[in-house]
C-alpha positions, -999 to +999 in steps of 0.1 A: -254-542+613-282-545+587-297-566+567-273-578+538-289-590+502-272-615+484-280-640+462-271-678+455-245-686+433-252-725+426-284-738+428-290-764+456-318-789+463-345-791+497-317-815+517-286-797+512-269-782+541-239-760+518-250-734+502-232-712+479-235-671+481-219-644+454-212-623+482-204-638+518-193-606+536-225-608+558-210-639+573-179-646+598-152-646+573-134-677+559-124-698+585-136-675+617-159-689+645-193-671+648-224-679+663-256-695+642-274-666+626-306-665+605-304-668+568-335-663+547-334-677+509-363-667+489-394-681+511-374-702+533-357-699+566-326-710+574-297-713+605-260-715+597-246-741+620-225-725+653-187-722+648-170-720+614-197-715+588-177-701+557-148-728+554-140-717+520-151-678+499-193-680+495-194-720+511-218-714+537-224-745+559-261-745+574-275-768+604-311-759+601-336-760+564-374-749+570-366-733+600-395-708+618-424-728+601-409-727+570-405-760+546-374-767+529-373-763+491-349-764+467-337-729+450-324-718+416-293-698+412-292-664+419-323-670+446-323-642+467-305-642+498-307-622+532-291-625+562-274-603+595-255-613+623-274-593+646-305-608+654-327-577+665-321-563+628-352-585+621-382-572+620-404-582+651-429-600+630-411-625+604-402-607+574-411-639+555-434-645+539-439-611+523-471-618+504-501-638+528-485-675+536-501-693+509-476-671+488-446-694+481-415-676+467-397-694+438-364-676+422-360-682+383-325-678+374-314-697+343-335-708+313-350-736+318-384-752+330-403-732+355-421-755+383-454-758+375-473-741+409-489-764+429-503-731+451-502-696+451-468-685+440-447-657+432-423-658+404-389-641+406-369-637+376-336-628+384-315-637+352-289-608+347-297-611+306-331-624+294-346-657+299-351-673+261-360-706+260-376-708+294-411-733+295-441-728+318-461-764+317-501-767+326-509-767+361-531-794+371-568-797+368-581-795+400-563-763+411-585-739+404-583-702+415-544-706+421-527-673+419-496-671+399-472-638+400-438-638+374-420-603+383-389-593+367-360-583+392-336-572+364-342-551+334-343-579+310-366-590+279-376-623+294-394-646+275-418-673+289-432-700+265-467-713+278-478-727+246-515-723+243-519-715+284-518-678+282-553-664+289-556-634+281-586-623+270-581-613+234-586-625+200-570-659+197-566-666+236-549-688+250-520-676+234-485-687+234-454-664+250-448-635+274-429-611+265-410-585+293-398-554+288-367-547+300-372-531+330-369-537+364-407-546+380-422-556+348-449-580+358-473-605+353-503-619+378-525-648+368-553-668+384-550-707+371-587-719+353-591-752+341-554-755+336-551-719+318-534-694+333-558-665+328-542-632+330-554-610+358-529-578+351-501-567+330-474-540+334-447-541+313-454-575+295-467-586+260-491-617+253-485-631+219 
């Protein structure tokens, strides 16, 4: 086998052991007995349980959260999923985490209030059609030098309102919203300074 991406179709919080997939063809189907294989939801690792793990289309039940040093979060909808039922398909060092381990991987997938980052953090927005009245808040104080990544994974206009956080070095800074195009890896990386997220690069975004 390979490797299978999928995403979630629900979110679900840091204690829930039933998740819920859009696609659960990487898994024993409905109903059929497999053994526990390794499922990896944005930065997270996870184990379904042994035996029946899909009791009903894109339920998946799961015995283990924070698995392989991992900690147990809670993900938006359409987090991205990964998962095989053949062990050695991993690579031999842990695919996760893909950016150095103070990277944690957060999915955005609905409009709504982003979590403010408490460390370095990569942003994935993963709405299908653009996010529009979606709210960044002011990192705390103390946090200083806190890297902060939003990167578009669908060719959508996304709109992020951080009123007066936006720093990014032009007249009128800190400004307001950021803008995406709609394009697939349209990005923005910031560094947090006194509670201002300054902007460190831009492709494919707009500061207003």
């Amino acid at each position: 086998m390979a490797i299978t991406h999928t995403t979630l179709s629900a979110a679900c919080t840091a204690t829930s052991n039933d998740i819920y997939v859009t696609s659960g063809t990487a898994f024993p189907a409905v109903g059929v007995s497999g053994k526990s294989q390794r499922v990896q939801i944005d930065g997270e690792v996870a184990y379904t349980i042994d035996g029946v793990c899909q009791p009903s289309t894109g339920r998946i039940l799961l015995r283990s959260r924070g698995a392989d040093g991992t900690e147990a979060v809670a993900h938006d909808v359409l987090a991205q999923v990964q998962t095989t039922a053949t062990g050695s398909d991993w690579t031999a060092v842990p695919p996760m985490p893909a950016y150095p381990a103070t990277f944690a991987i957060v999915t955005v997938g609905q409009d709504g209030v982003i979590p403010v980052p408490t460390q370095d953090t990569v942003y994935i927005l993963n709405k299908a059609t653009a996010l529009a009245t979606t709210t960044l808040a002011a990192p705390a104080a103390d946090l200083n030098g806190i890297q902060v990544i939003f990167t578009s994974a669908t060719a959508a206009a996304h709109v992020i309102t951080a009123t007066g956080l936006i720093g990014d070095g032009a007249s009128g800074s800190p400004e307001d919203t950021a803008t995406w195009d709609a394009f697939i890896g349209a990005s923005m990386h910031c560094v947090v300074v006194n509670g201002v997220y300054n902007v460190v690069s831009l492709v494919g975004v707009t500061i207003t």
